[in-house]
C-alpha positions as CSV (number, residue, x, y, z in Angstrom):
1,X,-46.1,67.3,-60.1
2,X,-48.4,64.6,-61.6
3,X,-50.1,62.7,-59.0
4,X,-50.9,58.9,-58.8
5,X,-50.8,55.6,-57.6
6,X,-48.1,53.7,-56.7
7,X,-47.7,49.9,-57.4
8,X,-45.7,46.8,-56.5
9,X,-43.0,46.2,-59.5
10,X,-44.0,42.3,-58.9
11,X,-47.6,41.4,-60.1
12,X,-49.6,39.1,-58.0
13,X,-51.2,35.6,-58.3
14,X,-53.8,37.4,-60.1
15,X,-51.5,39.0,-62.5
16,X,-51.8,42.1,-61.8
17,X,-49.4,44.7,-59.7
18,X,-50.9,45.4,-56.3
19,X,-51.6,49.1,-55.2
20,X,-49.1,50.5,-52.4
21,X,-49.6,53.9,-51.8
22,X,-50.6,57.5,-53.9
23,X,-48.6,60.8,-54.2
24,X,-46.2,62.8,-56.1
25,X,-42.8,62.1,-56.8
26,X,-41.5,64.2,-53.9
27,X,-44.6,63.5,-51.7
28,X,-46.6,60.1,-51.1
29,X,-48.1,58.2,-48.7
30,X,-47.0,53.7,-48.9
31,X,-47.5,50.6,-47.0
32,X,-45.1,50.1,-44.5
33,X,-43.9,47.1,-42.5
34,X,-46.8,47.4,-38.9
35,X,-44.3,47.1,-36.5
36,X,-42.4,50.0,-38.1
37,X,-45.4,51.7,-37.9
38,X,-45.9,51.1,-34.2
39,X,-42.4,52.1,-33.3
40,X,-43.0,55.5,-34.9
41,X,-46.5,56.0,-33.4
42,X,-44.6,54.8,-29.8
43,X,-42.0,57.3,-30.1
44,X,-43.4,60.4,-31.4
45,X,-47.4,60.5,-31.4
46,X,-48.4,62.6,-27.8
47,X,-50.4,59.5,-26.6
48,X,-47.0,57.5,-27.1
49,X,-49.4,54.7,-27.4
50,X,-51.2,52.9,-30.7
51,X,-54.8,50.9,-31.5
52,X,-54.0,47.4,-31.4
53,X,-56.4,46.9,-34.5
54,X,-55.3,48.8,-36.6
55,X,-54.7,47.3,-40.2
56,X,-53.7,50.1,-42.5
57,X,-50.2,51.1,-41.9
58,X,-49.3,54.1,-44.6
59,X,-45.9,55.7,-43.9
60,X,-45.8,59.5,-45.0
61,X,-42.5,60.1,-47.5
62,X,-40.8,63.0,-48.4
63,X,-38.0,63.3,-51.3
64,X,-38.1,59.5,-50.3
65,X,-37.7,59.9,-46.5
66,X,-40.2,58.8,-44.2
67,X,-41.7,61.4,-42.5
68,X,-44.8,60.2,-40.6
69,X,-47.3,58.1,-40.1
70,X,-50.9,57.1,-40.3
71,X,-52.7,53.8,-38.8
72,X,-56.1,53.1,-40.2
73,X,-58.6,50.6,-38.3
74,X,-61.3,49.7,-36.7
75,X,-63.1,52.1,-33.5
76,X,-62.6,50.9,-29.9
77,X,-66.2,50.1,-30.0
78,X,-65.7,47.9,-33.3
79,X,-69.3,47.2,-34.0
80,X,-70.1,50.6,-32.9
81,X,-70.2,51.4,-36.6
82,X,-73.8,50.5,-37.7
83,X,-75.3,53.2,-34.4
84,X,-73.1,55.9,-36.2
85,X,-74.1,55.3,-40.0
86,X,-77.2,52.8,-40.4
87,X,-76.5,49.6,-42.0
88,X,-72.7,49.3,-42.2
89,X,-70.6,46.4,-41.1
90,X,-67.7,46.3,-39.6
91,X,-65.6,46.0,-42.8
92,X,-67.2,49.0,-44.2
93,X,-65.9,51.6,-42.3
94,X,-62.2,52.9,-40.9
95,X,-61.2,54.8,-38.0
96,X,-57.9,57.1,-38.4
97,X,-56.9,55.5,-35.6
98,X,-53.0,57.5,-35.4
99,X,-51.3,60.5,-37.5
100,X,-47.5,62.1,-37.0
101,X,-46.0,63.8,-39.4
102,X,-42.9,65.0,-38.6
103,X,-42.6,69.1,-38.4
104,X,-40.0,69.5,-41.2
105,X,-42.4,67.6,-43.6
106,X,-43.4,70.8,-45.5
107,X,-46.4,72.6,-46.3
108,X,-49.8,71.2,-44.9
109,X,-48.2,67.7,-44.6
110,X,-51.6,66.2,-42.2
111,X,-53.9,67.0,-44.7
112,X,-52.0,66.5,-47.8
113,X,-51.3,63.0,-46.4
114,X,-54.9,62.2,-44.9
115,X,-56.0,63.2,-48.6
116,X,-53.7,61.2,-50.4
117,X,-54.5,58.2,-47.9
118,X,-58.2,58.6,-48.6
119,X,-57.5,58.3,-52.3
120,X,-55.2,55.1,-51.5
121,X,-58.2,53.7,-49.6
122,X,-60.6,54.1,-52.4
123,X,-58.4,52.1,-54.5
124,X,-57.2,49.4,-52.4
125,X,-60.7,48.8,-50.5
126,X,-63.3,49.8,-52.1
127,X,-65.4,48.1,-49.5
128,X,-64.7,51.0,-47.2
129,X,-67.6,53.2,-47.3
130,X,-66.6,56.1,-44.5
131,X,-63.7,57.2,-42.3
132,X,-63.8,58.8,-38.7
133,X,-61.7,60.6,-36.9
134,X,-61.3,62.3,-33.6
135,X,-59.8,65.9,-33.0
136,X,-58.7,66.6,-29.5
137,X,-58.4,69.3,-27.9
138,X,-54.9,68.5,-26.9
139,X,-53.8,69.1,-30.9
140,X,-55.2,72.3,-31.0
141,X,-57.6,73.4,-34.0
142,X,-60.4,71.5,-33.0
143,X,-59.5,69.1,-36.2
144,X,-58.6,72.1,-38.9
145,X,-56.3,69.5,-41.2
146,X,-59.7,67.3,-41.2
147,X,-61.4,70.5,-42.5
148,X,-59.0,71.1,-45.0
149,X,-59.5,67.1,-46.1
150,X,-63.3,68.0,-47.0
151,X,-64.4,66.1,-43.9
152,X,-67.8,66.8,-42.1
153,X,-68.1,67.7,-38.7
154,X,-70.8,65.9,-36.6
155,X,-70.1,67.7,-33.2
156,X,-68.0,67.6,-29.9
157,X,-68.2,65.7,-26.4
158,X,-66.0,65.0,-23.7
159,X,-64.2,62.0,-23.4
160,X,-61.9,60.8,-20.3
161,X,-58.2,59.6,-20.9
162,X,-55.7,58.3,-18.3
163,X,-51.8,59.5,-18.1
164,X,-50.0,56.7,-16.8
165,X,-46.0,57.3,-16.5
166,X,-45.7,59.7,-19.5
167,X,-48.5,57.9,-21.9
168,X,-52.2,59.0,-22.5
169,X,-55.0,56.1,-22.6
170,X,-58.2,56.0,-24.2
171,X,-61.0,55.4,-21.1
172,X,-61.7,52.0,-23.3
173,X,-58.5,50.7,-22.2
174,X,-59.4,51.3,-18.5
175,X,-62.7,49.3,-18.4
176,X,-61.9,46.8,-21.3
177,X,-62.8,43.6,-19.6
178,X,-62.1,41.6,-23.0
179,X,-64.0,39.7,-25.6
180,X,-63.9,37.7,-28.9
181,X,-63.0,41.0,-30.7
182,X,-61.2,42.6,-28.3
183,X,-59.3,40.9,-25.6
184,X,-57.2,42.8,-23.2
185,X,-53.8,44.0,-24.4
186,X,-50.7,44.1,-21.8
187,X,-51.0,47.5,-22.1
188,X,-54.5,47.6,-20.9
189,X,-53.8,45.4,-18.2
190,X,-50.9,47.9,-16.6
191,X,-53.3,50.2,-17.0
192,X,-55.5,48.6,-15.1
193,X,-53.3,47.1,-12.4
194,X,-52.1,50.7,-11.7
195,X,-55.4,52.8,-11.5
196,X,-54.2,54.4,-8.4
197,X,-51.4,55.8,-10.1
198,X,-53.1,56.8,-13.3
199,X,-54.4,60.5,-13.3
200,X,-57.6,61.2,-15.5
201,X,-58.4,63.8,-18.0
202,X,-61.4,65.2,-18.9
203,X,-61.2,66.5,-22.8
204,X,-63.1,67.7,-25.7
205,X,-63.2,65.7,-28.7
206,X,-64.2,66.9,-32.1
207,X,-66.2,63.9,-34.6
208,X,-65.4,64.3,-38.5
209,X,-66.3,61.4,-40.9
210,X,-65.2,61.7,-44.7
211,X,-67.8,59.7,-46.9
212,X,-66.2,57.5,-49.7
213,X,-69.7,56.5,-50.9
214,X,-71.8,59.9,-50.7
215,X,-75.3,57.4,-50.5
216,X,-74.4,56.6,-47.4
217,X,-74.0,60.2,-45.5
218,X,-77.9,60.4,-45.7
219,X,-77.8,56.5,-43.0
220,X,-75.9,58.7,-40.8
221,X,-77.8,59.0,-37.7
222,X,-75.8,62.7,-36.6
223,X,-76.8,66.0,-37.4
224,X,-73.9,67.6,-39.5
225,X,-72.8,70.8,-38.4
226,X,-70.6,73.7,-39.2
227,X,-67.1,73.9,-38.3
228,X,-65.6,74.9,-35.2
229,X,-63.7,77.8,-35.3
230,X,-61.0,77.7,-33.0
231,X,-59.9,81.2,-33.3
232,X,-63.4,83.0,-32.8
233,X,-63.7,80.7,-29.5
234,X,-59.8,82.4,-28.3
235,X,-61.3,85.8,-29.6
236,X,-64.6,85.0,-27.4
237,X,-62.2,83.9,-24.4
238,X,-60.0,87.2,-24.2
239,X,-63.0,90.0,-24.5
């Protein structure tokens, strides 16, 4: 099937039809309403949480049923940006912040949709010069669908998270003391009012960064690597 944008059937102030999503007829990525969004992060995502700034909401659709979901937006660390890839602002880059895609959503439905996002993206800001996104080792792969997207790998760390009655936080959400950008969410503040309760994780997390603009891959200030294999690591495991 033909691939290609998708517009608004009403034009703008500017005349022209505004872009809402990219796909094929039985498979496509569109705008949705945020709190939608946040509802079907919530309910099915494993952290059962979402990034408060987030500002992409693209719903995943198949044969017209929505499927899934994926929230682009900035990095806990929102000016973190211009350590990572020299130079850029904070409106120059994304974070895949979220992604669930519902099991029954066909064949390779993460990096179908992270692909047709990107192309979205391109279209709709073409300020946005790169995207990140984490792999944990809770999903398994060590970030395959982002491999499949023609995403480079920059390496692995460990990050802590904290389980707090059934949902997973980000350590950012534990120390957030809040700023101008980035004041304390209610969320946060549980968190933080219940540390005693909270039970901490230590886990590995896999960096991947897509480049829309390819001049600016040579700012970044990581060594790209080769791709983790997580099958030669389970081969490595049971000798």
């Amino acid at each position: 099937m033909k691939k290609q944008y998708i517009y608004s059937e009403q034009s703008s102030l500017w005349g022209d039809s505004e872009c809402l999503g990219f796909g094929t007829d039985d498979f496509y990525v569109k705008e949705i309403n945020r709190n939608l969004a946040i509802d079907i992060i919530t309910k099915n995502h494993y952290s059962k949480s979402y990034v408060q700034n987030s500002y992409i909401h693209l719903g995943v659709f198949v044969n017209g049923d929505l499927k899934g979901c994926l929230q682009f937006g900035y990095a806990m660390r929102v000016n973190s940006c211009s350590t990572l890839v020299t130079g850029t602002t904070n409106k120059e880059y994304l974070e895949l912040n979220r992604m669930w895609i519902d099991d029954n959503a066909g064949k390779y439905p993460e990096s179908r949709s992270i692909g047709y996002s990107i192309k979205y993206i391109k279209r709709k800001y073409p300020r946005i010069k790169w995207i990140q996104s984490f792999a944990d080792e809770r999903c398994g792969g060590f970030g395959i669908v982002y491999q499949a997207a023609s995403f480079s790998y920059y390496g692995e760390h460990i990050s802590p998270f904290w389980e707090l009655d059934g949902k997973t936080y980000q350590n950012q959400a534990m120390t957030n003391k809040g700023n101008g950008l980035r004041p304390v969410s209610k969320e946060e503040k549980f968190l933080q009012e219940n540390k005693s309760r909270a039970k901490k994780h230590e886990l590995r997390q896999f960096r991947y960064i897509k480049f829309l603009d390819q001049r600016e891959k040579k700012k970044c200030t990581l060594k790209e690597q080769p791709y983790p294999k997580h099958y030669k690591e389970n081969v490595e495991r049971n000798k």
